[in-house]
N, C-alpha and C positions, 0 to 999 in steps of 0.2 A: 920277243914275242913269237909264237908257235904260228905257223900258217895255218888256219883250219880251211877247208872247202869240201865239194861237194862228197868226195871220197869219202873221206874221213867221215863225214855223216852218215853213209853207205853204210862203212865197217862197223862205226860204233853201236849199231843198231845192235852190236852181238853181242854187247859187254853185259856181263852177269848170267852170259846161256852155259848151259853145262852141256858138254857131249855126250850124248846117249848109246849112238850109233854109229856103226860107220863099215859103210862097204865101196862097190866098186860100180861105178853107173854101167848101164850098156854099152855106152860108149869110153868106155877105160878110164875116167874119171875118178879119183879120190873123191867120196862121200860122205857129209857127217850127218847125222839129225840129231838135231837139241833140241832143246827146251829152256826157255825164257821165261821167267817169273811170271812178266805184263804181256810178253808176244806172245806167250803156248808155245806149241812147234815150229820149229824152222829146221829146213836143211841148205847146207853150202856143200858147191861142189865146187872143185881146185880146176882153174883152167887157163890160161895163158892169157887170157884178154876176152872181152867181154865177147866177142865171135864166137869162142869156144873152140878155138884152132888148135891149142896146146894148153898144158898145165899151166898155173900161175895166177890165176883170176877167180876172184871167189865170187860163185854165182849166190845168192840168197833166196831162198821163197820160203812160204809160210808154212810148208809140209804135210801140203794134203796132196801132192802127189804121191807121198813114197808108201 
């Protein structure tokens, strides 16, 4: 049996988004903006942990920032 928790809930939020976009934050971050069937827009950027100290951690929002 698979572990699920709250992560995995996180991520899965992006199954079925296609990549649209993708650049470089202000702050040197790998960028994408998608789009999601049922969510619209979302962007994720790459970052080392939820602080945003380094790459590795995928930030999610619903992309009415970009």
């Amino acid at each position: 049996m698979s572990r699920h928790n709250v992560q995995d809930e996180y991520y899965e939020q992006l199954v079925g988004s296609k990549i649209a976009q993708f650049w470089t934050s202000d702050d040197g971050f790998p960028t994408f903006g998608l789009v999601h069937p049922e969510h619209g827009a979302m962007v994720i950027e790459v970052s080392c942990d939820p602080e945003g100290n380094n790459e590795g951690f995928l930030f999610i929002s619903d992309g009415s920032e970009s």
